[in-house]
C-alpha positions as CSV (number, residue, x, y, z in Angstrom):
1,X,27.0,-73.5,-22.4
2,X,27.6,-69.9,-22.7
3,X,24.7,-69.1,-24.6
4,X,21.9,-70.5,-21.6
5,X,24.2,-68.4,-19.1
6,X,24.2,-65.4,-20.6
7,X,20.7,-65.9,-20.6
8,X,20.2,-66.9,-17.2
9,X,22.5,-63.8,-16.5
10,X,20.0,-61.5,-18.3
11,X,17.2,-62.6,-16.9
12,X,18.3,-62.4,-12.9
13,X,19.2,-58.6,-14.1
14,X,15.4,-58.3,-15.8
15,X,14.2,-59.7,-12.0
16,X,17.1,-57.7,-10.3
17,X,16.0,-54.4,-11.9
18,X,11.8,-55.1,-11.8
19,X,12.1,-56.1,-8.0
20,X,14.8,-53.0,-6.9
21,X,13.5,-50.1,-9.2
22,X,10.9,-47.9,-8.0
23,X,9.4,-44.5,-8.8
24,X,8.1,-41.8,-6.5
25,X,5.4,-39.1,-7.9
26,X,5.3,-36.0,-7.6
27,X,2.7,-36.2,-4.6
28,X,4.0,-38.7,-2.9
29,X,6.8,-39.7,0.0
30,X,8.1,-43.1,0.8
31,X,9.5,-45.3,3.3
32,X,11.8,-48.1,3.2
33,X,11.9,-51.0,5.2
34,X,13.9,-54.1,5.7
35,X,12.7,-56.9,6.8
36,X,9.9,-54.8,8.7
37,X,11.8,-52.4,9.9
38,X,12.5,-48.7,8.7
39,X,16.0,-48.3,7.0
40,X,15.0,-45.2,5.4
41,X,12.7,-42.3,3.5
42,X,12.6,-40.9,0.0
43,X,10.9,-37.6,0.0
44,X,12.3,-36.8,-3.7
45,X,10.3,-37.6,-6.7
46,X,12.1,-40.1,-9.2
47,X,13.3,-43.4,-10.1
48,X,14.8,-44.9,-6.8
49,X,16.5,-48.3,-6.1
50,X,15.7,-50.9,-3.4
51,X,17.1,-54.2,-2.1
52,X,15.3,-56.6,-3.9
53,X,13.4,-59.1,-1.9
54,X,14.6,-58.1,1.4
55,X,13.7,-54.5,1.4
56,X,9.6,-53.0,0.9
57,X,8.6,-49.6,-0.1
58,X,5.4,-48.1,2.0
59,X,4.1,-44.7,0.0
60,X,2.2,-42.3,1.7
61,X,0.7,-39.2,0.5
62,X,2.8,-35.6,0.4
63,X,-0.3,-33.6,0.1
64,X,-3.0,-32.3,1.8
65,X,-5.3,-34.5,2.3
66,X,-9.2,-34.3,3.6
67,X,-10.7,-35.8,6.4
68,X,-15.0,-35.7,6.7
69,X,-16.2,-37.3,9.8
70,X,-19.8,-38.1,10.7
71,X,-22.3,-35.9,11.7
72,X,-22.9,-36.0,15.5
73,X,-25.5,-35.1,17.7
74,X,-24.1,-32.9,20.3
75,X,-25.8,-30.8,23.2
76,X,-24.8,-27.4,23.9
77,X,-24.0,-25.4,27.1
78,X,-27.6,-24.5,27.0
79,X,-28.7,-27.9,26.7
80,X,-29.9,-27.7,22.9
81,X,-29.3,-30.7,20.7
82,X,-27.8,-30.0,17.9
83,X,-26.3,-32.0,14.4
84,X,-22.3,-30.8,13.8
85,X,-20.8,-31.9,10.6
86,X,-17.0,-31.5,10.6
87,X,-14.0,-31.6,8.3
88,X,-10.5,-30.9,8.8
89,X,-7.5,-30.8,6.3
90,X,-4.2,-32.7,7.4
91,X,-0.6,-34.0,6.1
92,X,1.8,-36.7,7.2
93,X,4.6,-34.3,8.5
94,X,6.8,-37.8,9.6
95,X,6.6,-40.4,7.6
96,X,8.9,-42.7,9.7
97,X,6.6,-42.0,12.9
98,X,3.4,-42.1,11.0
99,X,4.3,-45.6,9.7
100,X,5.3,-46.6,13.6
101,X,1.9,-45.1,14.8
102,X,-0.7,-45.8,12.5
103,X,0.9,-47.3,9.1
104,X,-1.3,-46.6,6.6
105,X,-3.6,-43.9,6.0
106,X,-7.0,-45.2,6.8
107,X,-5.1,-45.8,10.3
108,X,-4.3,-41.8,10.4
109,X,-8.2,-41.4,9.2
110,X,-9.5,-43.3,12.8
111,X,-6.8,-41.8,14.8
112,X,-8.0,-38.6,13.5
113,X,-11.9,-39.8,14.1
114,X,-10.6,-40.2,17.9
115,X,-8.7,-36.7,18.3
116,X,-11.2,-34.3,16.6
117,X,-14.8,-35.9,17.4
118,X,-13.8,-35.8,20.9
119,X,-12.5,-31.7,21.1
120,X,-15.6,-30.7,18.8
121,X,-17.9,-32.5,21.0
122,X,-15.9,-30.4,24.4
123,X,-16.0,-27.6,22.6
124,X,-19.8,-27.3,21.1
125,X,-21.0,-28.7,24.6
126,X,-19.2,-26.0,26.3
127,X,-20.6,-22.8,24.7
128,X,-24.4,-21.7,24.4
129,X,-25.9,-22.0,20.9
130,X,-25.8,-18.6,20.2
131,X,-22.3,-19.2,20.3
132,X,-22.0,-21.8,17.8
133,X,-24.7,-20.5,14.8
134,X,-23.0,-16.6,14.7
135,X,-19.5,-16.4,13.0
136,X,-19.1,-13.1,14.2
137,X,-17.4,-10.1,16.5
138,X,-20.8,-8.7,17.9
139,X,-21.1,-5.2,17.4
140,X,-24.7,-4.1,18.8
141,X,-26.4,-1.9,15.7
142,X,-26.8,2.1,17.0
143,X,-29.6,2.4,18.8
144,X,-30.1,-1.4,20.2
145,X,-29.3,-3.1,23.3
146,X,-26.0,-4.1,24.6
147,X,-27.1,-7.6,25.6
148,X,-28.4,-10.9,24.4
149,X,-31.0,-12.8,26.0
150,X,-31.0,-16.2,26.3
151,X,-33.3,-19.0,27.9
152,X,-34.9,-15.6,29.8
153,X,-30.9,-14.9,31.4
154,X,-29.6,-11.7,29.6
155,X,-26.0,-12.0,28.5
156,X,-23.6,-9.6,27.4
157,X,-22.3,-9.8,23.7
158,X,-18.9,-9.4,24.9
159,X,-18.7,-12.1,27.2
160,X,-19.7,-14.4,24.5
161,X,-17.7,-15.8,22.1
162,X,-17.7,-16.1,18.1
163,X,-17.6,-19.2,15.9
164,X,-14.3,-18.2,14.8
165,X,-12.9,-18.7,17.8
166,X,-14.3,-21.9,19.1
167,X,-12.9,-23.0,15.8
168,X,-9.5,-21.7,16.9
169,X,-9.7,-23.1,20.0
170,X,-10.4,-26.7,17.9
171,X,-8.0,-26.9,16.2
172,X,-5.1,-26.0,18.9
173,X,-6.2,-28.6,21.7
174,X,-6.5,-31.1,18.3
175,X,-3.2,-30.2,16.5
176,X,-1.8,-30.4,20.0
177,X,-2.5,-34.6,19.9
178,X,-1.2,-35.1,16.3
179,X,2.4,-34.7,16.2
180,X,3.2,-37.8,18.2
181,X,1.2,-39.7,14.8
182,X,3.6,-37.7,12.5
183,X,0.7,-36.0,11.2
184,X,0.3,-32.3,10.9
185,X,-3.2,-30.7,11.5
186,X,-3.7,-27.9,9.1
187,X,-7.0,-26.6,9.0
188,X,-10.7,-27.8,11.2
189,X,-14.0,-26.2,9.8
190,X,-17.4,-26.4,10.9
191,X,-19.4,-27.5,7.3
192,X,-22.8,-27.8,8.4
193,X,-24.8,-27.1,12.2
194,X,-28.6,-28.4,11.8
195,X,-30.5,-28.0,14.8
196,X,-32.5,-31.4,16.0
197,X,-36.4,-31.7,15.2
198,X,-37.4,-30.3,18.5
199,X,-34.8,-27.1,18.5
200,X,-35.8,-26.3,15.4
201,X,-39.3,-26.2,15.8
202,X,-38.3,-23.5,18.7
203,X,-36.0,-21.8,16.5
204,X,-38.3,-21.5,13.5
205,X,-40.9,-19.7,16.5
206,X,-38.6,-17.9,17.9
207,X,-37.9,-16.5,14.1
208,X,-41.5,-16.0,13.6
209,X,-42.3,-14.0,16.7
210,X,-39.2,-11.7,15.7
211,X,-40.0,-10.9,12.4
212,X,-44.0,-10.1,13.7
213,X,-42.4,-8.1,16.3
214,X,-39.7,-6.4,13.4
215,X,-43.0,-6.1,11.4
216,X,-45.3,-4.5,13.7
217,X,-43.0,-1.7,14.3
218,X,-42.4,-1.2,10.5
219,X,-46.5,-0.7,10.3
220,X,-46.2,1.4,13.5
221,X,-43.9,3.7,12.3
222,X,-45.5,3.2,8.5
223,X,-49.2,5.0,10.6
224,X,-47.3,7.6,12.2
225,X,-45.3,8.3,8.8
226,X,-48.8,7.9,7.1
227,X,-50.9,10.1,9.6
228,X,-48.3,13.0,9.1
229,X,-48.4,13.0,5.3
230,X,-52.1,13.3,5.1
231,X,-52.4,15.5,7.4
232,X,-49.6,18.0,5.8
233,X,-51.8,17.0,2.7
234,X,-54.5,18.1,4.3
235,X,-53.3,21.5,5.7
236,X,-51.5,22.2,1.8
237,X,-55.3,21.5,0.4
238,X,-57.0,23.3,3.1
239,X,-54.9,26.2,2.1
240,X,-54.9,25.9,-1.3
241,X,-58.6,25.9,-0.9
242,X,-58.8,29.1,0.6
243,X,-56.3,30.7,-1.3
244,X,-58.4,29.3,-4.7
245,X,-62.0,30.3,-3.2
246,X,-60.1,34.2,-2.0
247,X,-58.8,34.6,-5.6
248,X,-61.9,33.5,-7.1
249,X,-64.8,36.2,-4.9
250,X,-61.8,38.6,-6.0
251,X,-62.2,38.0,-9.9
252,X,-66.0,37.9,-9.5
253,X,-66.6,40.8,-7.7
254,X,-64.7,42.9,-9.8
255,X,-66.3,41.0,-12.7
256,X,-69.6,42.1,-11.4
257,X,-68.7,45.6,-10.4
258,X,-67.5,45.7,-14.1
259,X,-70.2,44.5,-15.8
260,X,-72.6,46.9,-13.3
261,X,-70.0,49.2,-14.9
262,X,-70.8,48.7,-18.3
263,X,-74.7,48.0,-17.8
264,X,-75.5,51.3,-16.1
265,X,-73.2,53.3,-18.7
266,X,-75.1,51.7,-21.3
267,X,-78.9,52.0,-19.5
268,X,-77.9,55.9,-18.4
269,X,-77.5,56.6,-22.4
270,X,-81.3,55.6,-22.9
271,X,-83.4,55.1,-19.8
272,X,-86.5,54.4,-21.6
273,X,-84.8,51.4,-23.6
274,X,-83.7,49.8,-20.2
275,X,-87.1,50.6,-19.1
276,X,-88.2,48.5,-22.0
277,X,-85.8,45.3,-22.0
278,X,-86.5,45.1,-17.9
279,X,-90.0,44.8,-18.8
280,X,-89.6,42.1,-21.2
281,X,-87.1,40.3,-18.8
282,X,-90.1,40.7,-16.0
283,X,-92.8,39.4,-19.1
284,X,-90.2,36.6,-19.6
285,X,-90.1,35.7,-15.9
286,X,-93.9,36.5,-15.3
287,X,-95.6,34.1,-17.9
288,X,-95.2,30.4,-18.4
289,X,-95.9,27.7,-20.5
290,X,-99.7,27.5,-20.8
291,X,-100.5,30.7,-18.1
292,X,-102.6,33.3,-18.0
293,X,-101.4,37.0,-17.3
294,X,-104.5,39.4,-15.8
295,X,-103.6,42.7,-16.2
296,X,-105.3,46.0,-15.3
297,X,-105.1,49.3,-18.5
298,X,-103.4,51.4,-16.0
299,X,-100.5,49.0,-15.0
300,X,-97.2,50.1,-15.2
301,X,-96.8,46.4,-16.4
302,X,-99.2,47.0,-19.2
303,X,-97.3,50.1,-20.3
304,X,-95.2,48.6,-22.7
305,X,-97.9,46.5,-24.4
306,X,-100.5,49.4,-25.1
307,X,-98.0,51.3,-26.4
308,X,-96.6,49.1,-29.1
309,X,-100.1,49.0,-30.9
């Protein structure tokens, strides 16, 4: 008899310990309940003990966890449709209150589908497009203008306001709803804004018609740039020209008065020899291929010619 009860003893233990032993990861919280209701919360990673049969363990995550919700299309303040694409990061801050509220996590999921869909679509409906596409602190370049225009109404940078900030303004009004769920609203990004077919058509004109307008004042200034080149070019040549064709009469005429020079030295040492080589230059000159030359006996031209025989 003692042998079937000690086994019966070991066994209820085996059940005993199975049934009230439980372990906690590192990522995770739990909460206790009996019969339904909370009794308490184990926050401490480890090996913990229950009531077996009468109490349940409900684990919920301890870290950060992501939330994606669908892609809307939202109008602007200006009345442009446009696709917003949101995420947000979040934690359960309470376990107890989360399990009260919402109880499991595809519960915090839709209660966070209700709180953030609703400020993103207030906030992208109440600022102008402009508004929602720039991240930015506007700070007009040097030399452009101090305003915006915008459906033909010119706006001042100032008085607009960045991405940044509608992003800001998000996340308070939503993290302001999310306590009373036990959650804790960390972070709210805009991933993706696509504009609707008919926007974008506008916006890819609108693009267009700026760059042309970018463009034709590059070539503008590219013509003026151009025109004053060529025509510096065109004084330097102009110049250099002159200076070339002054140098150049220079070297010739004192080439010419030099060789003048040196032909009259050398004709003034025997007249009668330049006499003679002037002739035969003038013979040269005077009688071409297949001519005649008619000449009378007393012709200084002749001179030459009667002589040599």
């Amino acid at each position: 008899m003692k042998k079937p009860f000690l086994i019966v003893i070991i066994f209820a233990l085996i059940l005993i310990a199975k049934g009230g032993l439980f372990v906690i990861g590192e990522g995770e919280q739990a909460l206790v309940t009996q019969f339904g209701k909370p009794v308490g919360g184990v926050s401490l990673a480890g090996l913990h003990f229950k009531i077996p049969l009468i109490q349940d363990v409900h684990r919920f995550e301890r870290r950060i966890m992501k939330w994606d919700g669908d892609p809307n299309q939202i109008p602007t303040k200006d009345k442009k449709y446009i696709w917003v694409d949101t995420t947000a990061r979040w934690r359960i801050s309470d376990p107890l209150l989360y399990f009260k509220t919402v109880a499991t996590e595809a519960g915090g999921q839709s209660r966070l589908d209700d709180i953030i869909d609703s400020v993103v679509r207030d906030a992208v409906s109440g600022h102008l497009l402009v508004e929602m596409v720039r991240g930015w602190d506007y700070k007009a370049p040097e030399g452009a203008r101090e305003e915006i225009e915008v459906e033909g109404e010119t706006i001042a940078p100032s008085s607009l306001a960045g991405r940044e900030e509608i992003l800001n303004g998000i996340l308070e009004k939503a993290r302001a709803s999310t306590p009373e769920y036990g959650i804790d609203l960390i972070d709210v990004q805009i991933k993706r804004i696509n504009y609707v077919e008919q926007v974008r058509q506008r916006v890819y004109e609108r693009m267009i018609s700026e760059r042309k307008k970018v463009a034709a004042e590059y070539r503008s200034e590219g013509e003026g740039e151009k025109a004053d080149i060529l025509g510096q070019m065109q004084k330097e040549l102009k110049t250099i020209e002159s200076e070339a064709y002054r140098q150049s009469v220079e070297i010739r005429g004192q080439a010419d008065a030099e060789a003048a020079s040196i032909y009259a030295d050398a004709y003034g040492k025997d007249p009668e020899l330049y006499a003679f080589l002037r002739t035969l230059e003038a013979y040269r000159k005077a009688v071409g291929e297949n001519a005649r030359l008619v000449l009378s006996t007393d012709s200084e031209f002749y001179r030459f010619l009667s002589e040599a025989r």
